[in-house]
Backbone as a chain_set.jsonl record, in Angstrom:
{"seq": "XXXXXXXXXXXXXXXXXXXXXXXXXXXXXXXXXXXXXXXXXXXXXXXXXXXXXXXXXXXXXXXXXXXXXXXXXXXXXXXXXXXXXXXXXXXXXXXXXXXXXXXXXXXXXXXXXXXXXXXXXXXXXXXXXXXXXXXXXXXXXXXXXXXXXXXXXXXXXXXXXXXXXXXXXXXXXXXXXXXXXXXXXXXXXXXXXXXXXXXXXX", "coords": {"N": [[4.265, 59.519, 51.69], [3.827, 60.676, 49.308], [5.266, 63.539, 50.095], [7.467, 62.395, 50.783], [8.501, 61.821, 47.657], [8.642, 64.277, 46.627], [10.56, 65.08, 47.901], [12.858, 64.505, 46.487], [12.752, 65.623, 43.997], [12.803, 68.736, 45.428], [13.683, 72.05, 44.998], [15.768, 70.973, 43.001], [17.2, 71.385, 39.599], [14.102, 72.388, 37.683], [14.052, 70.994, 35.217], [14.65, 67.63, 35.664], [12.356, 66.541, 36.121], [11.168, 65.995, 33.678], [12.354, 63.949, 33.305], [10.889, 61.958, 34.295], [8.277, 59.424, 33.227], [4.283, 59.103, 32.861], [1.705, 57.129, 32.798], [-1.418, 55.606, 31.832], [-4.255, 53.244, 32.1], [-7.334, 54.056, 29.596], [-11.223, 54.374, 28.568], [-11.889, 55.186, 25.469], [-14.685, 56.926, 23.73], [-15.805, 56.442, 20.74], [-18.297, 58.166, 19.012], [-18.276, 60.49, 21.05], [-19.156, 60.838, 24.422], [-22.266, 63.005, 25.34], [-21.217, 65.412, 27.181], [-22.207, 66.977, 30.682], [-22.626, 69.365, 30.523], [-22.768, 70.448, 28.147], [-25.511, 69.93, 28.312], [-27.553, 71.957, 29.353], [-29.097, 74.422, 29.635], [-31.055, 77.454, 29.098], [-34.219, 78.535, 31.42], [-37.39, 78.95, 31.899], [-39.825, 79.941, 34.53], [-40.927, 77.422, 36.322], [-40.675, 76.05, 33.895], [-39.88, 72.324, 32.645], [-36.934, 70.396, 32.977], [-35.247, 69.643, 29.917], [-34.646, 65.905, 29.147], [-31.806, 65.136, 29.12], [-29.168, 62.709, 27.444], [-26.5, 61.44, 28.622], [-24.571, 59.79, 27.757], [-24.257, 57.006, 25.724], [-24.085, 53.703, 25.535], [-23.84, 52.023, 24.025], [-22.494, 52.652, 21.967], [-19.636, 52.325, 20.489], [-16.081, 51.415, 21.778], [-12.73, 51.817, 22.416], [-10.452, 50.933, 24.248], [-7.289, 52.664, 25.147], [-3.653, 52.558, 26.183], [-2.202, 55.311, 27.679], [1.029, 57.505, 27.675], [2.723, 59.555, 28.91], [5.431, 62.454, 29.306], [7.376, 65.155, 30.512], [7.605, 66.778, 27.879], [5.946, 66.079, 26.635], [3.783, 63.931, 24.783], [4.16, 60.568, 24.66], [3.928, 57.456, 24.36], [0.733, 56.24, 22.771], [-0.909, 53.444, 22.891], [-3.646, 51.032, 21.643], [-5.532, 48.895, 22.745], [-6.373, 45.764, 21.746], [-9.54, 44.769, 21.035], [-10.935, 42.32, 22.77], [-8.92, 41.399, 24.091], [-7.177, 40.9, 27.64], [-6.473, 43.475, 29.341], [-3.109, 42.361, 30.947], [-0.239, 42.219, 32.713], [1.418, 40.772, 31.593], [1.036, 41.609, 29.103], [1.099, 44.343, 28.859], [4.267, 44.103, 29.548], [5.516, 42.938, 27.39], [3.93, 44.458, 25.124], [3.318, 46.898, 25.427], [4.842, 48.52, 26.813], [7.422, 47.914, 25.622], [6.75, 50.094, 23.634], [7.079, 52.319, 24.772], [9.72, 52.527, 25.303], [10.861, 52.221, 22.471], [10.107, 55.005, 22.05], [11.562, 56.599, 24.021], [14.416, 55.586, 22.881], [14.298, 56.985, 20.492], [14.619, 59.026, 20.664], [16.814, 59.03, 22.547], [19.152, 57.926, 21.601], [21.549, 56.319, 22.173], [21.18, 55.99, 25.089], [18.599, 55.698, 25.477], [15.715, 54.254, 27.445], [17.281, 54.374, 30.025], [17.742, 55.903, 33.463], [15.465, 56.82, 33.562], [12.315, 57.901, 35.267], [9.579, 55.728, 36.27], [6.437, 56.591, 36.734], [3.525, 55.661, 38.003], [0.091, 53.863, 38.967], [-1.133, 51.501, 41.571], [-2.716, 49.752, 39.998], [-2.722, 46.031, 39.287], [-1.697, 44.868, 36.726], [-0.234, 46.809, 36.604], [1.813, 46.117, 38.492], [2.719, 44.168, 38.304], [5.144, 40.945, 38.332], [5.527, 40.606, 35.559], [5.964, 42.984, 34.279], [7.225, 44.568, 36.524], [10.072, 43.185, 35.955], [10.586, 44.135, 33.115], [10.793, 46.762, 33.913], [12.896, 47.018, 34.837], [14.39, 45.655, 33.302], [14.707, 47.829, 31.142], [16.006, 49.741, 32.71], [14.854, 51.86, 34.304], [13.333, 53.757, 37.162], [10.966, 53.164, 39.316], [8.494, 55.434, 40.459], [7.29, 56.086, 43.766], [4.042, 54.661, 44.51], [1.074, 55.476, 46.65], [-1.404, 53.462, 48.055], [-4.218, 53.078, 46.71], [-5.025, 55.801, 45.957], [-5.78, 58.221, 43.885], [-4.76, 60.357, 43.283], [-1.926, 61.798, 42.985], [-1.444, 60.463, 40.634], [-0.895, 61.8, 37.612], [-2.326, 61.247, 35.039], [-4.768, 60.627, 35.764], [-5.791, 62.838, 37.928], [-5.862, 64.819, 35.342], [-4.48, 64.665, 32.411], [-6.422, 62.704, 31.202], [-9.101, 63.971, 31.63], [-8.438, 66.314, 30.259], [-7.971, 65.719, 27.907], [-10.166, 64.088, 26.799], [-12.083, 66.355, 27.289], [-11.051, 67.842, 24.923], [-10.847, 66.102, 22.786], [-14.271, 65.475, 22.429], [-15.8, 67.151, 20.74], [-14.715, 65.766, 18.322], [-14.975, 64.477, 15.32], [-14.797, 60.97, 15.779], [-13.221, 58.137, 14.66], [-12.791, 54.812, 14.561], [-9.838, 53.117, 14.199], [-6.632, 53.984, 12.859], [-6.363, 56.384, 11.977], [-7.606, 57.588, 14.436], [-5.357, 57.414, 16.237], [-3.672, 59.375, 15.537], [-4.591, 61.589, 15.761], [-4.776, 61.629, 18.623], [-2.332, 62.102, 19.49], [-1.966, 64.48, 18.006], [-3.237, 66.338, 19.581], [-2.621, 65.689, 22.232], [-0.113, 66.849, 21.68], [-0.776, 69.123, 21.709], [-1.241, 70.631, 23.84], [0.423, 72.839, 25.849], [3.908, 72.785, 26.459], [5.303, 71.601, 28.671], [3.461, 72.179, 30.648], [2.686, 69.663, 31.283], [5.035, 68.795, 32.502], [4.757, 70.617, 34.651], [2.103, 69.432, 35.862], [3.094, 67.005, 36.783], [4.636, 67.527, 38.538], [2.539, 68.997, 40.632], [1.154, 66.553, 41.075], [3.563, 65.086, 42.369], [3.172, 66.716, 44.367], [0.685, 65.833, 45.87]], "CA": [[4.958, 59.045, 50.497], [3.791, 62.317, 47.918], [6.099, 64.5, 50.552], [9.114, 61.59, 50.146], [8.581, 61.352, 46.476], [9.037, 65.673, 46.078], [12.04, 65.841, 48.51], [13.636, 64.049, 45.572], [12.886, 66.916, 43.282], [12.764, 70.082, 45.813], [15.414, 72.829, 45.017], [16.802, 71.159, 41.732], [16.713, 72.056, 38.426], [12.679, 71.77, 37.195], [14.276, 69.858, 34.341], [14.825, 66.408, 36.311], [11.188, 66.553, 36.417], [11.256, 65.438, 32.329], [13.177, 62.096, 34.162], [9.319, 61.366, 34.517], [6.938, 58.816, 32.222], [3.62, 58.541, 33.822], [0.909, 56.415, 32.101], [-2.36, 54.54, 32.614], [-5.565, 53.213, 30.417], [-8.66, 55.003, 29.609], [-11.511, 54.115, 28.007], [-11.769, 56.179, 24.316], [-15.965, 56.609, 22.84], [-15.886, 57.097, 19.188], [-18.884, 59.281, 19.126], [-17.589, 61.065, 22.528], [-20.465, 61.442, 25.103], [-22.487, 64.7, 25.447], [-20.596, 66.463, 28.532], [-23.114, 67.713, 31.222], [-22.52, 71.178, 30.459], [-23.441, 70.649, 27.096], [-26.757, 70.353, 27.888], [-27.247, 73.226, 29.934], [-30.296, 75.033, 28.905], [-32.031, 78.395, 30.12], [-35.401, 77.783, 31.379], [-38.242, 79.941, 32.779], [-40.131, 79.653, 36.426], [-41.885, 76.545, 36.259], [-40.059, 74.836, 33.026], [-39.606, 71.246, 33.257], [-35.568, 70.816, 32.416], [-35.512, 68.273, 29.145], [-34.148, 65.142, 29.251], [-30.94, 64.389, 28.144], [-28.84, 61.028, 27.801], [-24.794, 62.084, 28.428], [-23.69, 58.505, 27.154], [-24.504, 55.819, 24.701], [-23.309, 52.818, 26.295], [-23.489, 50.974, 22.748], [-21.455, 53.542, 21.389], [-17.974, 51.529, 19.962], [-15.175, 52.305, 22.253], [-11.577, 51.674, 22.158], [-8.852, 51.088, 25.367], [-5.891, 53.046, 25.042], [-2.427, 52.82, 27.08], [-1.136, 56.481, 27.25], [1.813, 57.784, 28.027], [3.205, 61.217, 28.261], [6.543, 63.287, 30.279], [7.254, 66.928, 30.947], [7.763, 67.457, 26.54], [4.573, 65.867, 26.02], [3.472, 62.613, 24.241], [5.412, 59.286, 24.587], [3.181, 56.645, 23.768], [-0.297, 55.766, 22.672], [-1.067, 52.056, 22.393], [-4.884, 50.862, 21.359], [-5.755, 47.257, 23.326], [-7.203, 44.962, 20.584], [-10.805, 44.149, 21.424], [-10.747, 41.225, 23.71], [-7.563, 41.531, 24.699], [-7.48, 40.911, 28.68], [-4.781, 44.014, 29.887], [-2.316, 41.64, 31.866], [1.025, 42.632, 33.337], [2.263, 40.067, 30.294], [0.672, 42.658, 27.547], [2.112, 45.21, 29.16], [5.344, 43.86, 29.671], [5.148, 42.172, 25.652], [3.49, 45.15, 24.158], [3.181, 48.344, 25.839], [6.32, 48.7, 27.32], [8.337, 48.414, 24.121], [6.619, 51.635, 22.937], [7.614, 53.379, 25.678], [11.164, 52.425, 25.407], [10.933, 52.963, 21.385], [9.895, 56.596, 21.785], [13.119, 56.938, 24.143], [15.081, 55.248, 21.938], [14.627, 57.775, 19.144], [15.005, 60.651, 21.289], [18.197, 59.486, 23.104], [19.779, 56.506, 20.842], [22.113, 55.701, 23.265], [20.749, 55.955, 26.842], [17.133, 54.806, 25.956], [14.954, 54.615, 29.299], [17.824, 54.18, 31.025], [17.551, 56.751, 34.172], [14.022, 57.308, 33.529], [11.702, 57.268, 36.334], [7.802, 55.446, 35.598], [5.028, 57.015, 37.844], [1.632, 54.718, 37.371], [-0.711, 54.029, 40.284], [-0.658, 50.377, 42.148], [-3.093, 48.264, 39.538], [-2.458, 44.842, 39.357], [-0.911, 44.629, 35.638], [1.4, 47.383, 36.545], [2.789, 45.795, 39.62], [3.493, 42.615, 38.175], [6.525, 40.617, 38.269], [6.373, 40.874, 34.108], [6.033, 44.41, 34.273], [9.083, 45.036, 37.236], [11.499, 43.042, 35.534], [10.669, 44.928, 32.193], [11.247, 48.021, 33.847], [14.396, 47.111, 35.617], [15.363, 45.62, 31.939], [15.174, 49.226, 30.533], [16.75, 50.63, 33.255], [14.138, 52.427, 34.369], [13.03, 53.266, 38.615], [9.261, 53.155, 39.79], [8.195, 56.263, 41.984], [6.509, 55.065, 44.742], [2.863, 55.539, 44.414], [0.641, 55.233, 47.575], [-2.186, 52.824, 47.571], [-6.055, 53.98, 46.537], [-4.454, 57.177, 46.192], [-5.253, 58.274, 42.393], [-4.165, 62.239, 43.277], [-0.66, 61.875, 42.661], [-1.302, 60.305, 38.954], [-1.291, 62.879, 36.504], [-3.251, 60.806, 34.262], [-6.302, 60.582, 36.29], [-6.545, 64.117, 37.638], [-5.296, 65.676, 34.682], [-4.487, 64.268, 31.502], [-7.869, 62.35, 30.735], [-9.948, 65.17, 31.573], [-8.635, 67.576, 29.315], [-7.735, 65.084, 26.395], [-11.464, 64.024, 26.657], [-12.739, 67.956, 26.542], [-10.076, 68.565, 23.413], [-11.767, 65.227, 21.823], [-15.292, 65.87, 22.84], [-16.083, 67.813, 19.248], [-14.219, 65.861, 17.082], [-15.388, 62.901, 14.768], [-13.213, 60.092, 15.986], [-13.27, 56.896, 13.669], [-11.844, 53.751, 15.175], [-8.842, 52.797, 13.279], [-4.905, 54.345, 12.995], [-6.197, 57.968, 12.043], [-7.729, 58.186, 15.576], [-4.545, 57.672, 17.306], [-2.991, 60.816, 14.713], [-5.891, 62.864, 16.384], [-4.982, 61.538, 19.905], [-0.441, 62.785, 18.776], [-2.366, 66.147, 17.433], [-4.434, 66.663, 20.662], [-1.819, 65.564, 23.294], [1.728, 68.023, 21.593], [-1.432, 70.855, 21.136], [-1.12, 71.354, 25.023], [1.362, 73.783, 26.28], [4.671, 72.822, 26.09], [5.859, 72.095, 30.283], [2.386, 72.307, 31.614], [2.821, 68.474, 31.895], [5.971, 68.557, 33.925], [4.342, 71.131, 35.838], [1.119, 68.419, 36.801], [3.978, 66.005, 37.301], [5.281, 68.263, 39.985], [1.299, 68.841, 41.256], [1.074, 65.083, 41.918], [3.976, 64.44, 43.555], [2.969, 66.936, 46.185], [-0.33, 65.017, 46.998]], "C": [[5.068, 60.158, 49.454], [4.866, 63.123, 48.71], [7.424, 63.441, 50.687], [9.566, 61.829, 48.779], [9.131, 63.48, 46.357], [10.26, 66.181, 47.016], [12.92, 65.317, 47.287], [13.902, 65.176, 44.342], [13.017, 68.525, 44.072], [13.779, 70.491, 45.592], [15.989, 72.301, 43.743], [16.289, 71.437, 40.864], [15.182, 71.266, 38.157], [13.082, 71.398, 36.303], [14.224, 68.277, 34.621], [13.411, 65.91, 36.52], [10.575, 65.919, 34.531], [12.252, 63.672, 32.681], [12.097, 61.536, 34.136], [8.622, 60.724, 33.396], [5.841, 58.547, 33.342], [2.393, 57.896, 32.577], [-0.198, 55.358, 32.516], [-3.476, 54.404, 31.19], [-6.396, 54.19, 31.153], [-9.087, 54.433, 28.731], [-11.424, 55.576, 26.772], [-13.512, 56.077, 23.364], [-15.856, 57.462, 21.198], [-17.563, 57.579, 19.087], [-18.721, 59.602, 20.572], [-19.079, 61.177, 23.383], [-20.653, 62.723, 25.344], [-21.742, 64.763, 27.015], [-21.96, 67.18, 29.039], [-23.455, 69.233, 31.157], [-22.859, 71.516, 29.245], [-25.317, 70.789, 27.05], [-28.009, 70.814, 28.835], [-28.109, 74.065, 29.021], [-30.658, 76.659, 30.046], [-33.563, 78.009, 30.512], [-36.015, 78.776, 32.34], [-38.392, 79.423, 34.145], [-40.831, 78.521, 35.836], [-41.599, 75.405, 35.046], [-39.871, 73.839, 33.407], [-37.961, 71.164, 32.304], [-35.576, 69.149, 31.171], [-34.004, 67.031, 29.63], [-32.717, 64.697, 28.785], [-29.596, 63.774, 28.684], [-27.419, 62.004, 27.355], [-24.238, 61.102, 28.065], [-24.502, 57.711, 26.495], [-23.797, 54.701, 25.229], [-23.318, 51.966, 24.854], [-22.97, 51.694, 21.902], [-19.668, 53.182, 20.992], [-16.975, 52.334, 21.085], [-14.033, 51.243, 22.306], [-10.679, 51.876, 23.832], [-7.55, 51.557, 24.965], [-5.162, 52.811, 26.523], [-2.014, 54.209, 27.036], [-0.175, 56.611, 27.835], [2.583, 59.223, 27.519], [4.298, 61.503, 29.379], [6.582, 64.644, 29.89], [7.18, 67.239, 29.45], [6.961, 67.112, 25.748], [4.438, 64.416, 25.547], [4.127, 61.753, 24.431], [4.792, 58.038, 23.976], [1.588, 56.544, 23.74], [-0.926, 54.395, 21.911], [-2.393, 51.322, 22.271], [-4.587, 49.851, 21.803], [-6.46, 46.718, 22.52], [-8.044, 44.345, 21.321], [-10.667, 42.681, 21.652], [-10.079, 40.57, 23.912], [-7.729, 41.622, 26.404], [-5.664, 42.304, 29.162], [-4.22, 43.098, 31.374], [-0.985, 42.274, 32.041], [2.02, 41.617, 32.288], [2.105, 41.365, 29.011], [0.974, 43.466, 28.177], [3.528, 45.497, 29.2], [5.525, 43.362, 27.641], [5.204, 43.349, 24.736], [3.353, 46.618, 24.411], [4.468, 49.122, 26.566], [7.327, 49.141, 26.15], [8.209, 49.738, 23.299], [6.7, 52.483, 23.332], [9.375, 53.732, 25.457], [11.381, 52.634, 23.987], [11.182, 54.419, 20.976], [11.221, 56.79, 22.427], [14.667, 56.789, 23.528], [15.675, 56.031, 21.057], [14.846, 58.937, 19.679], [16.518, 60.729, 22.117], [18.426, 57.766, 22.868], [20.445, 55.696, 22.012], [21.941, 55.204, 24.703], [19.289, 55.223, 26.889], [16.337, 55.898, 26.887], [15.787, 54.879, 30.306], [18.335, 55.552, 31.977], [16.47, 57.541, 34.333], [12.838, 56.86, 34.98], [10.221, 57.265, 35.682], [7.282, 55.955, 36.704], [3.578, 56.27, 37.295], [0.881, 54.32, 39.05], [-0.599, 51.871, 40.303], [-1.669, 49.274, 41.249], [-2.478, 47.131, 39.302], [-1.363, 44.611, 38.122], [0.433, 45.705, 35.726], [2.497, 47.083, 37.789], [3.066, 44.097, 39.383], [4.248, 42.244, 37.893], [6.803, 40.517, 37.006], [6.62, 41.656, 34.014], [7.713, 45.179, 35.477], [10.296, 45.004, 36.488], [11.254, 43.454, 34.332], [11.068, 46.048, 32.235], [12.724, 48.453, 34.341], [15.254, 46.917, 34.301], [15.853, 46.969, 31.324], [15.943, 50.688, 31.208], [16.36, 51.868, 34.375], [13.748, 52.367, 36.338], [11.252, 53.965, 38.724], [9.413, 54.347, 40.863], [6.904, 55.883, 42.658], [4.899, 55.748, 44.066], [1.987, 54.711, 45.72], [-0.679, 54.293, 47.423], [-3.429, 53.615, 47.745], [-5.693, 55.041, 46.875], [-4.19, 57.935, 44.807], [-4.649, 60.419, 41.996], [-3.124, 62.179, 42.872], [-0.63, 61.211, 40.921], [-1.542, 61.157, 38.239], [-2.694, 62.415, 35.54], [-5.055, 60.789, 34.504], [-6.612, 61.713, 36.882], [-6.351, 65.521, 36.328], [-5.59, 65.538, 33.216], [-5.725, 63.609, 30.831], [-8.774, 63.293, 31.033], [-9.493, 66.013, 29.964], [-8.379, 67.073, 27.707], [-9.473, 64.717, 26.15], [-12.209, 65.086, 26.106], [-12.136, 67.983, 25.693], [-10.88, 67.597, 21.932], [-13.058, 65.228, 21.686], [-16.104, 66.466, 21.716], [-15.587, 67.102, 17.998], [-14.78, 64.28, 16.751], [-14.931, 61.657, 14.394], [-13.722, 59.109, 14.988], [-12.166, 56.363, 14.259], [-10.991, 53.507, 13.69], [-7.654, 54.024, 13.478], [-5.334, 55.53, 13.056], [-6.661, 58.464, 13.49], [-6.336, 58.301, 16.456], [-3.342, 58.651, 16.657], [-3.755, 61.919, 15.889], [-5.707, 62.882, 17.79], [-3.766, 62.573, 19.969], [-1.261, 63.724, 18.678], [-2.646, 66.768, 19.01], [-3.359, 66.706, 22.028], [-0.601, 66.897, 22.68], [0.569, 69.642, 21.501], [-1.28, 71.379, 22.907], [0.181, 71.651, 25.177], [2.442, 73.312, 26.853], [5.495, 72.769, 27.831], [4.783, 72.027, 31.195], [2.236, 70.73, 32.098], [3.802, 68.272, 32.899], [5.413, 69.446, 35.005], [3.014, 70.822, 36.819], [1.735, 67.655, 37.221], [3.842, 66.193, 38.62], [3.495, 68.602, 40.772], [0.931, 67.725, 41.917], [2.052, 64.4, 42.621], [4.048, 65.489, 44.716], [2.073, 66.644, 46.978], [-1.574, 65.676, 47.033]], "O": [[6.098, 60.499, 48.872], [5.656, 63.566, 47.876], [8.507, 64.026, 50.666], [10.76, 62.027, 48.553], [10.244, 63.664, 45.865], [10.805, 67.284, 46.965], [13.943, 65.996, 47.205], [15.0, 65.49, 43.882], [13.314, 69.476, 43.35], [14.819, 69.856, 45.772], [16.775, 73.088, 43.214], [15.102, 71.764, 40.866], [14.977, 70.062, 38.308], [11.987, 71.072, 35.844], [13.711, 67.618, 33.717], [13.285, 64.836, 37.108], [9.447, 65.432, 34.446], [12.522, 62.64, 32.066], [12.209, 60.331, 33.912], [8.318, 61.501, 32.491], [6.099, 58.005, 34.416], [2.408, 58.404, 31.456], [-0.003, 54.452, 33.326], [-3.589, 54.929, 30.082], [-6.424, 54.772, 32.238], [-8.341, 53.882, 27.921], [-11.018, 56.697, 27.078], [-13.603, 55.272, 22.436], [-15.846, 58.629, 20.807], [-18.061, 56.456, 19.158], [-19.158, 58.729, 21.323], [-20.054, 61.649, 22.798], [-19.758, 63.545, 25.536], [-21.983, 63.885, 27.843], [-22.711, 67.797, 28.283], [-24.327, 69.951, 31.646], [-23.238, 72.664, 29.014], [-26.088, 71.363, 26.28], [-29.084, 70.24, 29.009], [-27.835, 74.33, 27.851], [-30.534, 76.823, 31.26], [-34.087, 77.123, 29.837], [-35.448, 79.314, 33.291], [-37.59, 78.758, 34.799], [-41.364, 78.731, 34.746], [-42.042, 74.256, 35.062], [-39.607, 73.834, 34.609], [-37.809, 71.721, 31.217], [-35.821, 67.988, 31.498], [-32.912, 67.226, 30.163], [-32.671, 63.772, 27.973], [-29.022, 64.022, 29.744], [-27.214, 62.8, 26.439], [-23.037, 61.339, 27.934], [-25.685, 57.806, 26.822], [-22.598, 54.951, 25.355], [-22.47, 51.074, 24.863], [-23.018, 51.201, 20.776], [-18.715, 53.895, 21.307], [-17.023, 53.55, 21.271], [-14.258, 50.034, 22.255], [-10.414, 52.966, 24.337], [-6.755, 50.776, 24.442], [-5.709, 52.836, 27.626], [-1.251, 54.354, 26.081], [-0.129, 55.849, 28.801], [2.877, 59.731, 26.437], [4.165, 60.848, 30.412], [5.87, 65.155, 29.026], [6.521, 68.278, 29.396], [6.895, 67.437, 24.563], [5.21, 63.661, 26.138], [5.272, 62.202, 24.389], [5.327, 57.651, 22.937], [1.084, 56.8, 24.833], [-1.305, 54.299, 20.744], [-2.324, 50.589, 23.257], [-3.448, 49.468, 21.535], [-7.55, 47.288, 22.474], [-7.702, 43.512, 22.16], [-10.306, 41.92, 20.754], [-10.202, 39.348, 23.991], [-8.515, 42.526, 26.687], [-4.454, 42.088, 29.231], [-4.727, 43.139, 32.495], [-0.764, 43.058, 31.118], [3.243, 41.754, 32.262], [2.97, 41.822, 28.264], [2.133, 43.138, 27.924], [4.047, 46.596, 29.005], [5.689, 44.366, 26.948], [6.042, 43.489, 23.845], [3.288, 47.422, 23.481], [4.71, 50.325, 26.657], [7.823, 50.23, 25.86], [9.044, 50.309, 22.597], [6.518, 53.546, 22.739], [10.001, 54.792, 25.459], [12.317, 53.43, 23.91], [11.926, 54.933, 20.141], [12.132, 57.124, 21.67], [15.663, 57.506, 23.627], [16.862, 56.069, 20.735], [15.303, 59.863, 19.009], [17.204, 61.726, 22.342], [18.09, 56.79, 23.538], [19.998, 54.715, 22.607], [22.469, 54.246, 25.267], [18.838, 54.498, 27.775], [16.231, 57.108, 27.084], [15.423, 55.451, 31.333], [19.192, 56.282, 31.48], [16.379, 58.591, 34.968], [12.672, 55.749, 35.483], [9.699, 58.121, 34.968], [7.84, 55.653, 37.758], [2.872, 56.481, 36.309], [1.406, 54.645, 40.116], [-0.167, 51.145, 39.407], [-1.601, 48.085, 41.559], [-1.303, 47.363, 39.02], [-0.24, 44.208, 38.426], [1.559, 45.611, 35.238], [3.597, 47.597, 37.993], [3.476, 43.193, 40.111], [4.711, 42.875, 36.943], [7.992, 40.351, 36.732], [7.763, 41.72, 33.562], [8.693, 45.886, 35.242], [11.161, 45.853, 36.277], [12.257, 42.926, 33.851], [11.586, 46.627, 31.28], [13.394, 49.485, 34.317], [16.296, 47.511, 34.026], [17.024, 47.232, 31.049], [16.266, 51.806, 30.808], [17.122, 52.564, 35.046], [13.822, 51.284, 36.918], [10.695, 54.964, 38.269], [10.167, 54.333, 41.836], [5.829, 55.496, 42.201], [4.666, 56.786, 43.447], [2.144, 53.497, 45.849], [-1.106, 54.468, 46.282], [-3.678, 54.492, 48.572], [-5.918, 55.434, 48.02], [-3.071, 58.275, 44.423], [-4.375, 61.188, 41.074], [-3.224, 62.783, 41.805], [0.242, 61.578, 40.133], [-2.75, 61.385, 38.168], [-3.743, 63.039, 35.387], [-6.057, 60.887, 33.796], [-7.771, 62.031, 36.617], [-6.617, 66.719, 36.418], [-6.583, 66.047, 32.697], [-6.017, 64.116, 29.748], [-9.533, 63.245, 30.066], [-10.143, 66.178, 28.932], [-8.516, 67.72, 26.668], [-9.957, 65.224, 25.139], [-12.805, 65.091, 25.029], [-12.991, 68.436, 24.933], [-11.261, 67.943, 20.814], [-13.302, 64.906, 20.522], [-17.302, 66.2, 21.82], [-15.835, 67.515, 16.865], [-14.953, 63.312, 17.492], [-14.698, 61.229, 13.264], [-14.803, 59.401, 14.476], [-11.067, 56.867, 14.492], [-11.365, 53.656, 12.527], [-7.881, 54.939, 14.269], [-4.941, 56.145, 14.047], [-6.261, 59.565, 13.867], [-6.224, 59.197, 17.292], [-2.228, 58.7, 17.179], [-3.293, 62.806, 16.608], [-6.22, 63.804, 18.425], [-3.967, 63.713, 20.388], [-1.432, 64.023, 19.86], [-2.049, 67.786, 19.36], [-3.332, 67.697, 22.758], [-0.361, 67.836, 23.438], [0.93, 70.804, 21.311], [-1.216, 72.591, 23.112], [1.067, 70.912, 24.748], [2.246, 73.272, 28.068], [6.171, 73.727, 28.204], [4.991, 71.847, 32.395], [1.718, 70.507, 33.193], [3.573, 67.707, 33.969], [5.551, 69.115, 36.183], [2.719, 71.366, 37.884], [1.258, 67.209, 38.264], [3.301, 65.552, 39.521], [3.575, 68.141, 41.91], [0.476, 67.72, 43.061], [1.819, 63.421, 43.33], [4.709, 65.338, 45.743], [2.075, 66.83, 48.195], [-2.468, 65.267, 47.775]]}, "num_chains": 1, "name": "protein.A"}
């Protein structure tokens, strides 16, 4: 399926490759957990290595929707605490801010000729979610099942938005999702269409 999905792009212009939204959740910890590498010590012969805790599990955290294509950012939508994500709130609420951001970038056309890339969970393969995407015009690239290599989002995008956030002193509420916009347009400008093109070769 990853070597179907890149005969579609081989040979043409690497622009058609911005045709792409790909998007999935993640959790978000407002104090970020220490990273294993943070605590990364020297230590003589015989030292015992100290202890230390890489998460706070009672540490406030926040569900985002993201969404990003080859020119960077597209949407970031916070899930209101005990909110169940359904293929209705997706279709309802997360969707629309996908098709907003296209909106303002191409008045006329929208989504329409946009292709979604997301991996096979349940809320994104549901019959609210299809016919939302068929409403905007929009075509699904295949994605293979229990197969999260080809999502950008999961080998890519949450990693390095995590390390970029990792230092900084998030606070739940609107200014975190300024800091998420800052953090996502601060990466390099194409290097997303060019993980695009990484995951659909598999």
């Amino acid at each position: 399926m990853a070597k179907e999905n890149l005969e579609i792009y081989e040979g043409s212009d690497p622009r058609r490759l911005l045709e792409i939204v790909t998007g999935d959740e993640t959790w978000i910890q407002f104090k970020p957990p220490m990273r294993k590498q943070d605590g990364r010590v020297w230590l003589k012969k015989g030292e015992v290595p100290p202890v230390v805790c890489v998460s706070d599990f009672r540490a406030p955290k926040v569900l985002y929707c993201i969404f990003f294509d080859g020119l960077g950012p597209v949407a970031q939508i916070p899930v209101p605490k005990g909110q169940t994500l359904t293929g209705q709130f997706y279709a309802d609420v997360v969707s629309p801010e996908v098709e907003k951001h296209y909106l303002k970038r191409r008045p006329k056309n929208g989504t329409r000729g946009h292709k979604i890339l997301h991996d096979n969970a349940r809320p994104h393969k549901s019959l609210a979610v299809r016919q939302k995407i068929k409403d905007m015009g929009m075509h699904e690239v295949p994605h293979p099942p229990y197969s999260p290599d080809i999502a950008p989002c999961d080998f890519w995008l949450f990693r390095k938005l995590k390390d970029n956030l990792s230092d900084a002193n998030l606070r739940i509420g609107s200014a975190s999702v300024g800091q998420f916009t800052d953090t996502l347009k601060s990466f390099p400008r194409m290097s997303t269409g060019r993980h695009l093109k990484i995951g659909l070769k598999g």
